[in-house]
mmCIF file of the N, C-alpha and C atoms, coordinates in Angstrom:
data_MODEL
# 
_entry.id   MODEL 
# 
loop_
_atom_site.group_PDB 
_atom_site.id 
_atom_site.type_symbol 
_atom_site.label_atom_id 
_atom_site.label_alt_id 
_atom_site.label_comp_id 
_atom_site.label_asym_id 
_atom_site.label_entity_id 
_atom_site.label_seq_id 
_atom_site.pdbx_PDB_ins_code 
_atom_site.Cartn_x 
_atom_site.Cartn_y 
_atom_site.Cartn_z 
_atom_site.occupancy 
_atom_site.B_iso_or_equiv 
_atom_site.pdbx_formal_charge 
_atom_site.auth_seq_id 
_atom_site.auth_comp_id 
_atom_site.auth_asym_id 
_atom_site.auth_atom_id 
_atom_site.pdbx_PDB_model_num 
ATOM 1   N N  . UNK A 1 1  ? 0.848   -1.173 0.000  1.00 0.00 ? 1  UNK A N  1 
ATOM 2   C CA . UNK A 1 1  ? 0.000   0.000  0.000  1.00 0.00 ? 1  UNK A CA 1 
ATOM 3   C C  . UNK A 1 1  ? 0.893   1.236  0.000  1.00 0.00 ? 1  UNK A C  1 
ATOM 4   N N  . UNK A 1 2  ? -0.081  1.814  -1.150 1.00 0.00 ? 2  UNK A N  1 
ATOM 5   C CA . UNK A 1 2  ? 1.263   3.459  -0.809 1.00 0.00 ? 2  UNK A CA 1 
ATOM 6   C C  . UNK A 1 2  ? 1.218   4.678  0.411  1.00 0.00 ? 2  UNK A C  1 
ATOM 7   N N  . UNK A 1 3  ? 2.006   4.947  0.796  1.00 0.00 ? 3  UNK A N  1 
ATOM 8   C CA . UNK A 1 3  ? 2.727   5.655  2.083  1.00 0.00 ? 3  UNK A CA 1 
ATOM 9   C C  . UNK A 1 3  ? 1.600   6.515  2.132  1.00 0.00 ? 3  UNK A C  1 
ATOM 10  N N  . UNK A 1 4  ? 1.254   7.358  1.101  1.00 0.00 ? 4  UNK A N  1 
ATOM 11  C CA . UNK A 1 4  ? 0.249   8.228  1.366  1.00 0.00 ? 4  UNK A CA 1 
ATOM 12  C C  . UNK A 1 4  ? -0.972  7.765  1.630  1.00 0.00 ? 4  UNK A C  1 
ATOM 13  N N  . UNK A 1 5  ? -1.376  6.767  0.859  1.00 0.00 ? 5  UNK A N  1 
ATOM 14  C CA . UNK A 1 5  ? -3.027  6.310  1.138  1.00 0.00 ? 5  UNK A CA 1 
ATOM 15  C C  . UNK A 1 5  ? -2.902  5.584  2.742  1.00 0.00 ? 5  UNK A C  1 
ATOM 16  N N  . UNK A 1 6  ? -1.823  5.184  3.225  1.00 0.00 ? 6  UNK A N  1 
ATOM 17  C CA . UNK A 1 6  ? -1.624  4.808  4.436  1.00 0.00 ? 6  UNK A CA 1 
ATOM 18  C C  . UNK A 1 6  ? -1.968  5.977  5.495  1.00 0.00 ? 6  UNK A C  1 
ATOM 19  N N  . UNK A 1 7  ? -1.275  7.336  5.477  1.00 0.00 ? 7  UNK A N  1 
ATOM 20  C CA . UNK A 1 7  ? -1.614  8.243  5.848  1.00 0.00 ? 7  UNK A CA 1 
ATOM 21  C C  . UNK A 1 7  ? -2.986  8.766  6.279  1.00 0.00 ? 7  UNK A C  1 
ATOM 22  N N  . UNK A 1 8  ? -3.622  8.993  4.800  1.00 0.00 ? 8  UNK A N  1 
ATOM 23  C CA . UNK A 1 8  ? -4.793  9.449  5.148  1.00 0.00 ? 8  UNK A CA 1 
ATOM 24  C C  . UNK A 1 8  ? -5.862  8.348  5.432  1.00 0.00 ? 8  UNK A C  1 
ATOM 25  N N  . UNK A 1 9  ? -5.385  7.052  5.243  1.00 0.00 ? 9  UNK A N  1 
ATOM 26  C CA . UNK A 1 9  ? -6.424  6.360  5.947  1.00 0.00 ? 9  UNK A CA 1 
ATOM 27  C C  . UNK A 1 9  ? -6.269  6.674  7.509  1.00 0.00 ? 9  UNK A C  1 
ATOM 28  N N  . UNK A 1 10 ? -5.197  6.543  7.897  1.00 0.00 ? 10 UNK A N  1 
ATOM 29  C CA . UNK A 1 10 ? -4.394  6.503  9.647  1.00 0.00 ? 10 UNK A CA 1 
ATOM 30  C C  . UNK A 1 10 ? -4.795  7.957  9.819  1.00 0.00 ? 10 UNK A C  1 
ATOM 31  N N  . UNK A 1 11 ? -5.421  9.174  9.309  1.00 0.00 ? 11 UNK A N  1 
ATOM 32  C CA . UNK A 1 11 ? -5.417  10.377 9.845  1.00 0.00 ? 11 UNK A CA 1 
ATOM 33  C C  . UNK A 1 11 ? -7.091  10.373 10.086 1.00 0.00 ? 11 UNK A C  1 
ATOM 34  N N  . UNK A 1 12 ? -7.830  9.803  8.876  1.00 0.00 ? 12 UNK A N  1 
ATOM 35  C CA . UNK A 1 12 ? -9.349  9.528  8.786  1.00 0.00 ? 12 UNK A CA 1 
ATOM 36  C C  . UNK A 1 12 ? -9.605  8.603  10.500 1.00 0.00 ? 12 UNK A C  1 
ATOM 37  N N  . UNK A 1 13 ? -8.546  7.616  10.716 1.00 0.00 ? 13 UNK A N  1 
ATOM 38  C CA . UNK A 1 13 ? -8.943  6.867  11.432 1.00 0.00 ? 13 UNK A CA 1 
ATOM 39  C C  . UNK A 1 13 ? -8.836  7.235  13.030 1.00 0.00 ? 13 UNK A C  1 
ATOM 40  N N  . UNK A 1 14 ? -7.443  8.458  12.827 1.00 0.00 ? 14 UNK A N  1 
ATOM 41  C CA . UNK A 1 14 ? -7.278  9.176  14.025 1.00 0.00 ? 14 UNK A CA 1 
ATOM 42  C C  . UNK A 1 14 ? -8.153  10.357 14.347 1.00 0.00 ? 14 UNK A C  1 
ATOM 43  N N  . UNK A 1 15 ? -8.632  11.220 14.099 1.00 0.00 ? 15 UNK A N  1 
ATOM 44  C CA . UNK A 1 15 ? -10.059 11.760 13.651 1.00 0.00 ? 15 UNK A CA 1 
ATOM 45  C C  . UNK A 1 15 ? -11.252 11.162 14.232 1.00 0.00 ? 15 UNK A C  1 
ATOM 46  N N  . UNK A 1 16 ? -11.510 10.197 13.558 1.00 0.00 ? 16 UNK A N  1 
ATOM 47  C CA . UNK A 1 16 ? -12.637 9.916  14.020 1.00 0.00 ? 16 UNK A CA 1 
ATOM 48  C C  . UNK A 1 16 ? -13.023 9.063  14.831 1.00 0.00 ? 16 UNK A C  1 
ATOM 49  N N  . UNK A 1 17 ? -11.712 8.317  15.329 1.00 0.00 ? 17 UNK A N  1 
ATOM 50  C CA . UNK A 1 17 ? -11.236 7.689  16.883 1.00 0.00 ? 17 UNK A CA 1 
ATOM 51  C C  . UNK A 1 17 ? -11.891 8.513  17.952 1.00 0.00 ? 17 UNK A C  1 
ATOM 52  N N  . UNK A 1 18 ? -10.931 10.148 17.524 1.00 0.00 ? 18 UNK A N  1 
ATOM 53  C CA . UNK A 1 18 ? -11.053 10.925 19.202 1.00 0.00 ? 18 UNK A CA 1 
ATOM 54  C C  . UNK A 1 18 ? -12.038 11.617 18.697 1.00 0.00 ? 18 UNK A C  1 
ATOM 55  N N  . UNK A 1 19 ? -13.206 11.894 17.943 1.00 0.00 ? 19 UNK A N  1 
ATOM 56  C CA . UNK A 1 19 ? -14.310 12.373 18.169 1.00 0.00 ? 19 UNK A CA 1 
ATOM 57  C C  . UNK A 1 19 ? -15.149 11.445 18.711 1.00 0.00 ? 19 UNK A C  1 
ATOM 58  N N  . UNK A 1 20 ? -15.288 10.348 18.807 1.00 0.00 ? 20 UNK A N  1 
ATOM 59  C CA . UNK A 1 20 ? -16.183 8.917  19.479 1.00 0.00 ? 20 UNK A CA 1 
ATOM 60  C C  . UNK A 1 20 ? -15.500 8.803  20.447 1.00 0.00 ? 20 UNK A C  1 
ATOM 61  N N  . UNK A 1 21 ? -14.203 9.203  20.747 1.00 0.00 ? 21 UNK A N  1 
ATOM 62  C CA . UNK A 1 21 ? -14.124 8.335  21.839 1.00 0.00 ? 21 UNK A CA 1 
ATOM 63  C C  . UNK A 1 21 ? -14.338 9.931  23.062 1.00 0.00 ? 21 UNK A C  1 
ATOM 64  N N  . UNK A 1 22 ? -14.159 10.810 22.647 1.00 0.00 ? 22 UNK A N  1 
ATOM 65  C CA . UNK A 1 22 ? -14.426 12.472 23.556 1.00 0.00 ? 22 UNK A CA 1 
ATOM 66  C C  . UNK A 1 22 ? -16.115 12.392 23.392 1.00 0.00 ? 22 UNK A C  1 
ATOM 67  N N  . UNK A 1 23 ? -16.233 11.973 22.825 1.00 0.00 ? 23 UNK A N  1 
ATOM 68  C CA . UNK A 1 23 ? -18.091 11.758 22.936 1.00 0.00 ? 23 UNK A CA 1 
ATOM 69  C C  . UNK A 1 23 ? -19.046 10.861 24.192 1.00 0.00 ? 23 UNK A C  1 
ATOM 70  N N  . UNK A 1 24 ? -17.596 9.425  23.755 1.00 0.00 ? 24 UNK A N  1 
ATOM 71  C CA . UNK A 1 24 ? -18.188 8.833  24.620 1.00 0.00 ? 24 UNK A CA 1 
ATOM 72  C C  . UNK A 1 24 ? -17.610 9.010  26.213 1.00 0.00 ? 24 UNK A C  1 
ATOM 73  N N  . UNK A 1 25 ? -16.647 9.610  26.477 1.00 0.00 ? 25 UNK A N  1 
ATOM 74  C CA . UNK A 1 25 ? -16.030 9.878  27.824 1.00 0.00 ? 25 UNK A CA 1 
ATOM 75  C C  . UNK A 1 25 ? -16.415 10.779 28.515 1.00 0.00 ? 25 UNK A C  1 
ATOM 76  N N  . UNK A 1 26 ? -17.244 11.507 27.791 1.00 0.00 ? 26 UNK A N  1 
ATOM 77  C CA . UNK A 1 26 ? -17.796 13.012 27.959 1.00 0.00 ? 26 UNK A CA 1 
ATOM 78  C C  . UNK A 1 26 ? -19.272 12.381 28.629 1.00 0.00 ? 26 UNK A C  1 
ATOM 79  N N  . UNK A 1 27 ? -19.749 11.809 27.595 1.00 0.00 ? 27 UNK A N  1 
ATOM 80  C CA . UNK A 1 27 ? -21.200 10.986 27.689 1.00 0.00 ? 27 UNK A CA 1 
ATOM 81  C C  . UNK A 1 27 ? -21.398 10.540 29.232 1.00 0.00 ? 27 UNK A C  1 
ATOM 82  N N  . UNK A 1 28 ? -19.871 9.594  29.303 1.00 0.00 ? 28 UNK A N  1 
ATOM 83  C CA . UNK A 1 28 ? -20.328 8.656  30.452 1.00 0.00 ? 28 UNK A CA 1 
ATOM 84  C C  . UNK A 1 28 ? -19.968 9.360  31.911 1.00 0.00 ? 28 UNK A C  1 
ATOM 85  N N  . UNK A 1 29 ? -18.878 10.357 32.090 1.00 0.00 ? 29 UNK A N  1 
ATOM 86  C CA . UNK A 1 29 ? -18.807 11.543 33.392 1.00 0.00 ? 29 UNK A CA 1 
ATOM 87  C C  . UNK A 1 29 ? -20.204 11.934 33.310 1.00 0.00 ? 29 UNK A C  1 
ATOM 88  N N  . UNK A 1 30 ? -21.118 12.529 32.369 1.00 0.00 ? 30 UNK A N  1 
ATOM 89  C CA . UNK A 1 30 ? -22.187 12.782 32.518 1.00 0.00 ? 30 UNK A CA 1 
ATOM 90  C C  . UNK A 1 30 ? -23.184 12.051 33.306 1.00 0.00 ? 30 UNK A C  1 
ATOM 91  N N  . UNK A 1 31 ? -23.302 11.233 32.978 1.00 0.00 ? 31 UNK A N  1 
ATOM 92  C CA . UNK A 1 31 ? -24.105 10.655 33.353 1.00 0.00 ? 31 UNK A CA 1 
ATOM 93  C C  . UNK A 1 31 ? -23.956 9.374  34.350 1.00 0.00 ? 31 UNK A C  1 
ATOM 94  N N  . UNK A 1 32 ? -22.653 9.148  34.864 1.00 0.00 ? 32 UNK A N  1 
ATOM 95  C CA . UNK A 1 32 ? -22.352 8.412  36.062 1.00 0.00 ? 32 UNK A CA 1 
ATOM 96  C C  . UNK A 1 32 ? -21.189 9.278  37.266 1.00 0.00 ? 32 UNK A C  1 
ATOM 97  N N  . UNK A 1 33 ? -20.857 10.621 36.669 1.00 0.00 ? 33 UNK A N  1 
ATOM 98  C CA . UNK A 1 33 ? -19.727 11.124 38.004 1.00 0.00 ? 33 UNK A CA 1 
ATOM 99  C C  . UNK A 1 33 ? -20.803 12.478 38.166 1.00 0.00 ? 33 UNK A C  1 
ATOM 100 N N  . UNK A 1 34 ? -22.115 12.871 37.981 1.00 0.00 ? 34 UNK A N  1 
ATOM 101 C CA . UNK A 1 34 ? -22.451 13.989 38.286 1.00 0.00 ? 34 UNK A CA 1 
ATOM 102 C C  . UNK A 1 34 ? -22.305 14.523 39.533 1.00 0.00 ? 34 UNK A C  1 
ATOM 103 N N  . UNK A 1 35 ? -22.641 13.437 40.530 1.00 0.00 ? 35 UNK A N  1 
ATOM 104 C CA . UNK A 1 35 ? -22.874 13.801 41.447 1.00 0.00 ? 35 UNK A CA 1 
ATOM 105 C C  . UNK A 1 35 ? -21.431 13.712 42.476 1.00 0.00 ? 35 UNK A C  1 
ATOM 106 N N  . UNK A 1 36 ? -20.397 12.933 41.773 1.00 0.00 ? 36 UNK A N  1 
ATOM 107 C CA . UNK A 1 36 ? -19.364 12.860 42.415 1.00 0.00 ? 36 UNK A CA 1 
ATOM 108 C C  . UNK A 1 36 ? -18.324 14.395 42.500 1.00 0.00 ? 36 UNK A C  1 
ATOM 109 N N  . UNK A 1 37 ? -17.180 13.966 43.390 1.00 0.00 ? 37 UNK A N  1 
ATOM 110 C CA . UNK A 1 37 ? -16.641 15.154 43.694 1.00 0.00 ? 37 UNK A CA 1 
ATOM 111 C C  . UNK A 1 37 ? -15.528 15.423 42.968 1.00 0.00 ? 37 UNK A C  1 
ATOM 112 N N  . UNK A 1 38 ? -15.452 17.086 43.072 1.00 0.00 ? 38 UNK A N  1 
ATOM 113 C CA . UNK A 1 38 ? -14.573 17.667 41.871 1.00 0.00 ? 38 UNK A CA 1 
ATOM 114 C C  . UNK A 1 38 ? -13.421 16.851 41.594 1.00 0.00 ? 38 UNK A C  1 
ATOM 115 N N  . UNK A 1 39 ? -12.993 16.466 42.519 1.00 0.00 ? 39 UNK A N  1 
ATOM 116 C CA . UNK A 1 39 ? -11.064 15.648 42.499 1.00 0.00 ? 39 UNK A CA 1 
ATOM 117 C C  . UNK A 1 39 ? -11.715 14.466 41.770 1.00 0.00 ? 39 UNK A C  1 
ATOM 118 N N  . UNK A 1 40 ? -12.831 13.940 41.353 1.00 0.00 ? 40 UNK A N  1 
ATOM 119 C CA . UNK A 1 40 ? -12.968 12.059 40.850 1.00 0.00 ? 40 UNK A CA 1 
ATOM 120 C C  . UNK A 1 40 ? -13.239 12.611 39.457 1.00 0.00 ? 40 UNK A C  1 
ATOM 121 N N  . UNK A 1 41 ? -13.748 14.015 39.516 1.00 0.00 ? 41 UNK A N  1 
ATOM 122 C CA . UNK A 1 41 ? -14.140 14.507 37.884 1.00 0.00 ? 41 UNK A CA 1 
ATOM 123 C C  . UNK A 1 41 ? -12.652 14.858 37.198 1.00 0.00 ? 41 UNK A C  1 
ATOM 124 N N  . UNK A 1 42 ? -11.759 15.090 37.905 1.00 0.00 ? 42 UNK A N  1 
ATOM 125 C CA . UNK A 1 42 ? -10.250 15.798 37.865 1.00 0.00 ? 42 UNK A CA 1 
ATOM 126 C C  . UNK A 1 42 ? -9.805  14.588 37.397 1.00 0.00 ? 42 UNK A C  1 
ATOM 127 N N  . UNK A 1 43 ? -9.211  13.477 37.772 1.00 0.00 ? 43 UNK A N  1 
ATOM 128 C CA . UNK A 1 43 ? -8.944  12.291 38.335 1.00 0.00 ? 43 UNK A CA 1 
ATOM 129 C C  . UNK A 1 43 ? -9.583  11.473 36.426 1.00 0.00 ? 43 UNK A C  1 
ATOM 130 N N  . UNK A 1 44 ? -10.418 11.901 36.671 1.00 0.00 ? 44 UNK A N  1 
ATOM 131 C CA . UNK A 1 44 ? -11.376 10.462 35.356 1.00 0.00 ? 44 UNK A CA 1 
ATOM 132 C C  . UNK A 1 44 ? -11.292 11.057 34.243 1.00 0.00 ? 44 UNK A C  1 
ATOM 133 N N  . UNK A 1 45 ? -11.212 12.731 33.634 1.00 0.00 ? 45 UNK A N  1 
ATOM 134 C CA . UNK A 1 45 ? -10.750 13.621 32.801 1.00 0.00 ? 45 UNK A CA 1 
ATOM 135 C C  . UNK A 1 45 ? -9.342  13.110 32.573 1.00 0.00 ? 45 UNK A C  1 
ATOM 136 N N  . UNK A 1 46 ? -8.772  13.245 33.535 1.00 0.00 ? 46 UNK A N  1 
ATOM 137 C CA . UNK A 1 46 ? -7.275  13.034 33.126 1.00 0.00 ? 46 UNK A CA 1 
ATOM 138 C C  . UNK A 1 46 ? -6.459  11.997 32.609 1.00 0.00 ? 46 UNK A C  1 
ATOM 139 N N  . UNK A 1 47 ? -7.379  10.647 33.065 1.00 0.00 ? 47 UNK A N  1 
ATOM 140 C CA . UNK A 1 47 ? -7.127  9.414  32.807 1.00 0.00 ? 47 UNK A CA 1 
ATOM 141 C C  . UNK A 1 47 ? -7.409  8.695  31.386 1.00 0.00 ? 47 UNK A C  1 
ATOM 142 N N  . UNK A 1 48 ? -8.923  9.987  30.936 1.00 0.00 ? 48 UNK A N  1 
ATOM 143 C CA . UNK A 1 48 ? -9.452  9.283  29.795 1.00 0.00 ? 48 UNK A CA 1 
ATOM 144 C C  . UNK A 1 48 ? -8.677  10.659 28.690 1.00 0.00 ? 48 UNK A C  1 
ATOM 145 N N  . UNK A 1 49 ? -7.922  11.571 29.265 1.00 0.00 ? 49 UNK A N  1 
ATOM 146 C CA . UNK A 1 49 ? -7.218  12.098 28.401 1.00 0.00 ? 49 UNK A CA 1 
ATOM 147 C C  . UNK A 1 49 ? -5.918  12.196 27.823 1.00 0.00 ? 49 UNK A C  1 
ATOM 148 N N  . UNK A 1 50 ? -5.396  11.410 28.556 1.00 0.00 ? 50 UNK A N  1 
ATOM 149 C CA . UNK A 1 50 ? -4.442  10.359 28.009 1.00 0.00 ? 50 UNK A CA 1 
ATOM 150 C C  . UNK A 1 50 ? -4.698  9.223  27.431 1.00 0.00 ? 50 UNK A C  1 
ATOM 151 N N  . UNK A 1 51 ? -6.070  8.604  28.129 1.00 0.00 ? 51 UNK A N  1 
ATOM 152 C CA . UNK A 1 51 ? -5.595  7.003  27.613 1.00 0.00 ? 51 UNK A CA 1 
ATOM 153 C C  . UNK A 1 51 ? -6.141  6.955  26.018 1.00 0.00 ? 51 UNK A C  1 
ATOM 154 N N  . UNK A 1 52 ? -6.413  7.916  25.617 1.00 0.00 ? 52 UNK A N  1 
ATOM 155 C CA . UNK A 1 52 ? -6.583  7.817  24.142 1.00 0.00 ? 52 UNK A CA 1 
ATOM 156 C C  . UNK A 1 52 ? -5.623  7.429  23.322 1.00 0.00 ? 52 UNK A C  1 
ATOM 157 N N  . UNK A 1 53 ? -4.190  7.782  23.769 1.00 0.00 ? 53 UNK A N  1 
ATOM 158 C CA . UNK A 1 53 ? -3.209  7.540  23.173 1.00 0.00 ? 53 UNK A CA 1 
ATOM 159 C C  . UNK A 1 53 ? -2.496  6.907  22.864 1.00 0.00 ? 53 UNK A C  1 
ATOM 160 N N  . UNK A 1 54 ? -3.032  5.590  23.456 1.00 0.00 ? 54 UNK A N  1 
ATOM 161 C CA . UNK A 1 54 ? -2.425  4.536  23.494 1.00 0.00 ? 54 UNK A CA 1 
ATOM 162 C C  . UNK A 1 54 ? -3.060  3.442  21.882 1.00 0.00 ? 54 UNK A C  1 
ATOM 163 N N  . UNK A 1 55 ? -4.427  3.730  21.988 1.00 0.00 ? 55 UNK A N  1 
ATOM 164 C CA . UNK A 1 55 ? -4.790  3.589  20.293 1.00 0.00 ? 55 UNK A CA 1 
ATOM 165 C C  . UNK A 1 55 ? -4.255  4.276  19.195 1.00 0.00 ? 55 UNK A C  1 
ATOM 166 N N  . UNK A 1 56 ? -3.900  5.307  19.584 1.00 0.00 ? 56 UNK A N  1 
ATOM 167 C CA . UNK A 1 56 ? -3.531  6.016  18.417 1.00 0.00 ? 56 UNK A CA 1 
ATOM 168 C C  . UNK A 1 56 ? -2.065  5.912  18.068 1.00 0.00 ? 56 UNK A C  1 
ATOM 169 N N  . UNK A 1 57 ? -1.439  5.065  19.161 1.00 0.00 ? 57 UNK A N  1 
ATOM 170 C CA . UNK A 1 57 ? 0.085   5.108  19.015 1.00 0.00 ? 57 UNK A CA 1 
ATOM 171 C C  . UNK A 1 57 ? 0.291   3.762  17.901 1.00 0.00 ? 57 UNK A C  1 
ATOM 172 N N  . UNK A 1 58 ? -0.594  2.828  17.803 1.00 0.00 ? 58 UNK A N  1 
ATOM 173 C CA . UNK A 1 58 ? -1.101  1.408  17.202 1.00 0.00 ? 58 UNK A CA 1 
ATOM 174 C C  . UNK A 1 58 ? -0.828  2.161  15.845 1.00 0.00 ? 58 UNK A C  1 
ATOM 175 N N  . UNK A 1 59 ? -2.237  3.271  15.681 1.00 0.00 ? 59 UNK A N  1 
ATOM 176 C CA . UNK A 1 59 ? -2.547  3.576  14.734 1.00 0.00 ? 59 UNK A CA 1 
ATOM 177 C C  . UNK A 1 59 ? -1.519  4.491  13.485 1.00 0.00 ? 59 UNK A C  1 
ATOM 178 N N  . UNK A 1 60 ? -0.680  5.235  14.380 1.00 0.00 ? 60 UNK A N  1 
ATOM 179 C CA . UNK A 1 60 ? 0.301   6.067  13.750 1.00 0.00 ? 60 UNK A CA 1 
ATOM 180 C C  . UNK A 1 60 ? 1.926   4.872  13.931 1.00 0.00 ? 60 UNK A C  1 
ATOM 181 N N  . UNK A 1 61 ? 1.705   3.962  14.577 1.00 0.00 ? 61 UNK A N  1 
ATOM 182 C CA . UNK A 1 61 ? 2.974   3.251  13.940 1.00 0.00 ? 61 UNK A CA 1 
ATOM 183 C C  . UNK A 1 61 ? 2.912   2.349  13.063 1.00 0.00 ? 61 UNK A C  1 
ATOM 184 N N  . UNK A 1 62 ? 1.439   2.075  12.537 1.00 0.00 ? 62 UNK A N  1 
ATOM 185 C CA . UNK A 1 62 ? 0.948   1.550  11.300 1.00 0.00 ? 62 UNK A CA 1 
ATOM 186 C C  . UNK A 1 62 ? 1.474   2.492  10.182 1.00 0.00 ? 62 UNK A C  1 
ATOM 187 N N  . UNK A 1 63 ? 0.995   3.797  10.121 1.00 0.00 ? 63 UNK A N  1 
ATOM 188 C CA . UNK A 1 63 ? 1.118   4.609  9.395  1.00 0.00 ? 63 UNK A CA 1 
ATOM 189 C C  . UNK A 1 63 ? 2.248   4.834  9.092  1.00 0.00 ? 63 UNK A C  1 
ATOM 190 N N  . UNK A 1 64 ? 3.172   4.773  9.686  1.00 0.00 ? 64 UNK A N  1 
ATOM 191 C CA . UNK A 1 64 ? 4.836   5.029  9.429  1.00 0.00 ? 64 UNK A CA 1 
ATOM 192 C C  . UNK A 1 64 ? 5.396   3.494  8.118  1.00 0.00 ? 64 UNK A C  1 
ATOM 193 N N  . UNK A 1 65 ? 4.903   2.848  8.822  1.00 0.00 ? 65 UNK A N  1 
ATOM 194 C CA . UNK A 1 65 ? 4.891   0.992  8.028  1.00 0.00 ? 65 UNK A CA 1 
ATOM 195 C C  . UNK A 1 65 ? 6.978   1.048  8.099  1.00 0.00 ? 65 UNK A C  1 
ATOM 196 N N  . UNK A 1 66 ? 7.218   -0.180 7.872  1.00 0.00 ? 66 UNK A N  1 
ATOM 197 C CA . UNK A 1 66 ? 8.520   -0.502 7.725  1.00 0.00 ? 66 UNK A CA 1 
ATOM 198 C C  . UNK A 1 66 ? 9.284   0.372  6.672  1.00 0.00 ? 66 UNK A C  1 
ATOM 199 N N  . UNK A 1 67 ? 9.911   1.137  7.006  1.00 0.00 ? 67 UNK A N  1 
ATOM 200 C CA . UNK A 1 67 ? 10.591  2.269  6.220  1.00 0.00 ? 67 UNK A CA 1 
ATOM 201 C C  . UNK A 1 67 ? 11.920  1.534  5.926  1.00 0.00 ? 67 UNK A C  1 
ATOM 202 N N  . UNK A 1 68 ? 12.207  2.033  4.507  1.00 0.00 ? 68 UNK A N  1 
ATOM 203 C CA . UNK A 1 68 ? 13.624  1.258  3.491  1.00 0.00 ? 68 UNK A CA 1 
ATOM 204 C C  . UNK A 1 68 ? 14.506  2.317  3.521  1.00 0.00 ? 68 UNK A C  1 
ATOM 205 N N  . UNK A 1 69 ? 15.480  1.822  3.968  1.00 0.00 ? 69 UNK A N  1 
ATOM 206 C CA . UNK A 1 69 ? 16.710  2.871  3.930  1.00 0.00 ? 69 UNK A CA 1 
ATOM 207 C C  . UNK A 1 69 ? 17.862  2.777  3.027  1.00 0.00 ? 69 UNK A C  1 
# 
């Protein structure tokens, strides 16, 4: 597959990863930490704002693919 169509598939896919997945993290503080306290809202923000990155690290070292030197 060529480097570029690799790209913009891996950019389409990073995209629309963190709009579903900020949708759904957003979704679920809503509607299960309302009532909890500021430090667990601090705390569960921070956790799910990193841990996105760990898919996307999959996803962008796909995108790189075995490079020829």
């Amino acid at each position: 597959m060529p480097i570029r169509l690799k790209k913009l598939i891996g950019t389409l896919l990073l995209v629309g990863f963190v709009a579903v997945y900020a949708v759904v993290a957003t979704a679920y503080a809503t509607l299960y930490l309302a009532e909890s306290a500021a430090y667990i809202h601090l705390l569960y923000f921070f956790a799910t704002g990193i841990l996105w990155v760990v898919p996307a690290m999959f996803v962008i070292k796909w995108m790189e693919g075995a490079r020829r030197s």
